[in-house]
C-alpha positions in Angstrom: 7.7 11.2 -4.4 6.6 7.8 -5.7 7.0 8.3 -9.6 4.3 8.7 -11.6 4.7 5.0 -13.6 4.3 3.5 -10.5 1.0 5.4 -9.2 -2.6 3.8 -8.9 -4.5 7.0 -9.1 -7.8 6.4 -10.6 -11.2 5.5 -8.8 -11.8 2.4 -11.1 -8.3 1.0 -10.5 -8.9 1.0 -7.0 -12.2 -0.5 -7.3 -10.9 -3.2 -9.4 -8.6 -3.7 -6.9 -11.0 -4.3 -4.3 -13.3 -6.5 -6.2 -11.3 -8.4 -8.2 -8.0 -8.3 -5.7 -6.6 -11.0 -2.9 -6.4 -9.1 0.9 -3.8 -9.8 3.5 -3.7 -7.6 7.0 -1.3 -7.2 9.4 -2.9 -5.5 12.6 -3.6 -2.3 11.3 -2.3 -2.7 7.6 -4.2 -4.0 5.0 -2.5 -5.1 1.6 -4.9 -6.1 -1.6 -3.6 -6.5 -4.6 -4.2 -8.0 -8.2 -1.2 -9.7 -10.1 -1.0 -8.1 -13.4 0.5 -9.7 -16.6 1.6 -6.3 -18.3 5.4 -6.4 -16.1 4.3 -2.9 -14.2 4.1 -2.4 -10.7 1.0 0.3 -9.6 0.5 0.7 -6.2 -2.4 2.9 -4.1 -2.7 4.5 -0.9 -6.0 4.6 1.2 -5.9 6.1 4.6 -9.5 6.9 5.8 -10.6 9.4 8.4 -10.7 7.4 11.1 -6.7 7.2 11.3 -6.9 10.8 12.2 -6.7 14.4 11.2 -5.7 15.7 7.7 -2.0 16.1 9.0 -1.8 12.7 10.5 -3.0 10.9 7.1 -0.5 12.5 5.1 2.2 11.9 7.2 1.5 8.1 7.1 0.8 8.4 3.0 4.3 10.1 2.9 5.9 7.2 5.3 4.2 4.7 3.1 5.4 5.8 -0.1 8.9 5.9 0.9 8.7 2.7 1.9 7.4 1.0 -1.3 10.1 3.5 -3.1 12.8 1.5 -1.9 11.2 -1.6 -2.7 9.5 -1.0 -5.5 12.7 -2.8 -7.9 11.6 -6.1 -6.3 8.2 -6.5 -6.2 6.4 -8.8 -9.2 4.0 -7.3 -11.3 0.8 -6.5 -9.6 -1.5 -3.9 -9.1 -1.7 -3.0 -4.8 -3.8 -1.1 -2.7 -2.0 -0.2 0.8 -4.6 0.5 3.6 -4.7 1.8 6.9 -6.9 1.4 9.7 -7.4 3.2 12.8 -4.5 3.2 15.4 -2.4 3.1 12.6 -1.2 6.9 13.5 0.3 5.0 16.9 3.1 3.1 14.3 6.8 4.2 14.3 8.0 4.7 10.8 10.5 0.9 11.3 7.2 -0.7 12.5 5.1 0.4 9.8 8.0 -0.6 7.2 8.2 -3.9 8.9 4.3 -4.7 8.6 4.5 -3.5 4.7 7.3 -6.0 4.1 5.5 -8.7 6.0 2.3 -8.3 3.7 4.4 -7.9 0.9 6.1 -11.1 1.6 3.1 -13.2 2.8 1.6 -12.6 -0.8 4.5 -13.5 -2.9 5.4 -10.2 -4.4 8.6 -10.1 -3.1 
């Protein structure tokens, strides 16, 4: 589990994400995020119903939370919001780690 400092949990954080935040996709991942000036690194999960059944979105929440978990240490302080768009469910765990990084990279918070 992604610890609880590290969690964007709250409607309005998410919607100040999306408003105020830069986006960067990679096929079927979507990164936005907000730099933040506090140090902290939040980051949110949005998987919508198109990806699939109930099952099918956790499973990809859980994949994607592991993955930031390992990089959490590194990234700079910002406020993220990972997405997922349909097809996603079709993405081996490596690939999916491998388009997080990319996005991750291509916007400087690694």
């Amino acid at each position: 589990m992604l610890s609880k400092q590290y969690r964007l949990t709250k409607r309005g954080s998410f919607s100040y994400v999306y408003n105020k935040g830069a986006r960067s996709n990679r096929g079927v991942v979507s990164l936005t995020f907000v730099k933040s000036k506090s140090g902290t690194v939040r980051v949110g999960f949005s998987v919508p119903n198109k990806v699939g059944k109930a099952n099918i979105r956790n499973k990809l929440k859980r994949q994607m939370r592991a993955i930031v978990r390992e990089v959490v240490s590194k990234v700079n302080s910002a406020q993220i919001v990972l997405s997922l768009r349909a097809g996603a469910s079709d993405l081996t765990f490596n690939d999916l780690k491998q388009k997080v990084l990319e996005l991750l990279a291509k916007a400087r918070l690694i």
